[in-house]
C-alpha positions as CSV (number, residue, x, y, z in Angstrom):
1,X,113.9,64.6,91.1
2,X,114.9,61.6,90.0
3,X,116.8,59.2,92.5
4,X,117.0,56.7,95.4
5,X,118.3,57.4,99.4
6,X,119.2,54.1,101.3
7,X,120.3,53.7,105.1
8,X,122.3,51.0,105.6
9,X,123.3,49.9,109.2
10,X,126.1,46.8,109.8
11,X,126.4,45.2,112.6
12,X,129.6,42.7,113.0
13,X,129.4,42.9,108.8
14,X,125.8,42.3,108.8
15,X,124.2,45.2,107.0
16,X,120.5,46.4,107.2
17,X,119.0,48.0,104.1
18,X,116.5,50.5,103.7
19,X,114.8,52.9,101.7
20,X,113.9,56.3,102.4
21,X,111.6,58.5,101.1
22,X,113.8,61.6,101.8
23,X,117.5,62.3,102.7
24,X,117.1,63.2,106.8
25,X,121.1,63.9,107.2
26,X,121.3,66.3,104.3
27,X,120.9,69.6,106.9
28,X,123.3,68.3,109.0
29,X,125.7,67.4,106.2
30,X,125.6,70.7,104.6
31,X,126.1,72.1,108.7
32,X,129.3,69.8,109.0
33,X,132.7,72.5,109.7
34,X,135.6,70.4,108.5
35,X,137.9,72.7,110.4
36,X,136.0,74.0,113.6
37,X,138.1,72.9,116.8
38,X,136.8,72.4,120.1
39,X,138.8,71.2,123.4
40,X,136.8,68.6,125.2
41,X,137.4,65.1,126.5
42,X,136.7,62.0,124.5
43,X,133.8,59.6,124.8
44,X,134.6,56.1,123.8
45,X,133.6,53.4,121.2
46,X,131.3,55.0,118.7
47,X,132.7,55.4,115.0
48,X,131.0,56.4,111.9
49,X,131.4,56.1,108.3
50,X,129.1,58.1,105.7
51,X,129.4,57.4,101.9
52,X,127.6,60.4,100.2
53,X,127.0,60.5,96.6
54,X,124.9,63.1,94.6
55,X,125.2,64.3,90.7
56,X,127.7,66.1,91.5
57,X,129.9,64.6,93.8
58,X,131.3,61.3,95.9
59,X,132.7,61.6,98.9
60,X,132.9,59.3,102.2
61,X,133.2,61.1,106.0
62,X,134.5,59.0,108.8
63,X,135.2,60.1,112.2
64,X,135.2,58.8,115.6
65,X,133.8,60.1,119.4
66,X,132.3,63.1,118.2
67,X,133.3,66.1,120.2
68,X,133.0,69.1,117.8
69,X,129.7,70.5,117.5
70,X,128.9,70.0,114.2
71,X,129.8,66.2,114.5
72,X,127.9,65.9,116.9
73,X,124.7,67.1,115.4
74,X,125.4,64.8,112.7
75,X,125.9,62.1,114.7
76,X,122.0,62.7,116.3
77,X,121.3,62.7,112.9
78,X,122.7,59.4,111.9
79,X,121.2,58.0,115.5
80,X,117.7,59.1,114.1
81,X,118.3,57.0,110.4
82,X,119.4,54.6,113.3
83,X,116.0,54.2,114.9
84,X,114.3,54.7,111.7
85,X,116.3,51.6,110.0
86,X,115.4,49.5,113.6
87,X,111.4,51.0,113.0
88,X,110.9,49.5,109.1
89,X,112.9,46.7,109.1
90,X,111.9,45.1,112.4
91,X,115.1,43.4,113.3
92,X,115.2,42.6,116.8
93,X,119.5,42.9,116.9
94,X,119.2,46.1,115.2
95,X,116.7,47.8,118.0
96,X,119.0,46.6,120.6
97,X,122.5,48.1,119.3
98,X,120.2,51.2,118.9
99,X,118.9,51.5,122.1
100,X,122.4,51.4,123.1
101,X,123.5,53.3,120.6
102,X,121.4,55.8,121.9
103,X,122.9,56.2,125.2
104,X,125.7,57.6,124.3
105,X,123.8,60.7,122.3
106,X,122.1,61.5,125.5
């Protein structure tokens, strides 16, 4: 297969690039229920925005204060690229907003 996966994290507009050598959100992606409710109270401040592009498709998932299950899967996920993006790059700001980012997936 021919192709490239990059995490990018952006802190206050400043974005951290990497590469990956494989695409660690694609099973919880393909596990996302667009339409699955669940009655639970809100957590606060975290937001996410996914662009996705493959051969066959583009598409770009946003969503705020997961509560659904399936959201919130992907949002341990996208706290794992988190850590992993903190790991290569080395980037002392970007361990910090992920150690607190991880507080709120605990």
């Amino acid at each position: 297969m021919i192709g490239w996966r990059k995490a990018v994290l952006s802190l206050q507009g400043q974005p951290t690039v990497i590469e990956l050598p494989n695409d660690p959100d694609a099973d919880a992606l393909r596990r996302v229920d667009l339409f699955e409710t669940y009655e639970h109270g809100s957590m606060d401040g975290i937001s996410y925005s996914i662009d996705i592009e493959t051969w066959s498709a583009r598409a770009r998932l946003t969503f705020g204060n997961p509560e659904v299950p399936s959201l919130r899967r992907l949002a341990r996920s996208l706290l794992a690229v988190g850590q992993e993006v903190g790991r290569i790059s080395g980037i002392g700001r970007v361990n910090e907003y992920v150690k607190v980012w991880s507080r709120y997936e605990e």
